[in-house]
C-alpha positions in Angstrom: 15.4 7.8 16.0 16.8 4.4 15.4 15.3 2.3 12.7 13.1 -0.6 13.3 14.3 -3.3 10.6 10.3 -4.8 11.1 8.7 -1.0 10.5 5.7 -1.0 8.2 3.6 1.8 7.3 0.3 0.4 6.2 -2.0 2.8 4.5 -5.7 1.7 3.7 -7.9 4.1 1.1 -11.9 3.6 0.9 -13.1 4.7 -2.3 -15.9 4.0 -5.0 -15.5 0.8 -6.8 -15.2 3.3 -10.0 -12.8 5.5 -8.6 -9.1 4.5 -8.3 -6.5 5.4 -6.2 -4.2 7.7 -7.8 -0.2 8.4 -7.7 -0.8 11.8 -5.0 -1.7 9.0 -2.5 1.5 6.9 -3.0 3.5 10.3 -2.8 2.1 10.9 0.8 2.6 7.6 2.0 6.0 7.2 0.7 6.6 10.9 2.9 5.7 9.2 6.2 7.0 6.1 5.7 10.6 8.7 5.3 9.2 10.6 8.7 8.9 7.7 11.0 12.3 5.4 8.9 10.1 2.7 8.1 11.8 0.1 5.9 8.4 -0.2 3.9 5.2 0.9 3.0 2.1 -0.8 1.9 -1.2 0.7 0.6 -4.4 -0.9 0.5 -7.9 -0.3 -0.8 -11.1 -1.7 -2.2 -10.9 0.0 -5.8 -7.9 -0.2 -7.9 -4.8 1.9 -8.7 -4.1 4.2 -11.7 -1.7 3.4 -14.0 1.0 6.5 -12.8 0.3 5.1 -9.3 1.6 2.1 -9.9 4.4 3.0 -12.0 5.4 5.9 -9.2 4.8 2.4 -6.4 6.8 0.7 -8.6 9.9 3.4 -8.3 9.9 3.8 -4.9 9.0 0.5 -3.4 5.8 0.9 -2.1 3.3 -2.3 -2.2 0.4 -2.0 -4.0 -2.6 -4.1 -2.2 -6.3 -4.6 -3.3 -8.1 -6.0 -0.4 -10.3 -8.8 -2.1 -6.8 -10.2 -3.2 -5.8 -9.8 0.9 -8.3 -11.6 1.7 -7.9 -14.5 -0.6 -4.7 -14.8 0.7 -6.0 -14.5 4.3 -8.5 -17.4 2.7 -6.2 -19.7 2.0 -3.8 -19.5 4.9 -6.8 -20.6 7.1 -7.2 -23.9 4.8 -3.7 -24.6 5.6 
């Protein structure tokens, strides 16, 4: 499979506002982003991430998102 230079592999994880998003969730995405030779992988979810997930992110280039910051972001491109 040739690799698409514009691949992403966006993940998106629901949880309890209490309840964080740990590093076994970083591992699986960073597995199919390898399967399907993406050039980068993003997660995203409501909570928060634990510290060793965002250390192990960190490592192997994987984007850490929380959506209320994606959608300030999203805010302020419409005001442009």
């Amino acid at each position: 499979m040739k690799r698409d230079p514009f691949l992403t592999i966006v993940q998106a994880k629901q949880s309890a506002f209490n309840k964080k998003v740990g590093e076994a969730a970083i591992r699986n995405l960073v597995g199919t982003v390898q399967i399907q030779k993406a050039v980068r992988g993003q997660l995203v979810t409501n909570s928060d991430f634990t510290k060793p997930a965002s250390r192990t992110a960190r490592v192997v280039k994987i984007d850490l998102i929380k959506f209320y910051e994606l959608v300030q972001e999203v805010n302020k491109l419409e005001m442009e």
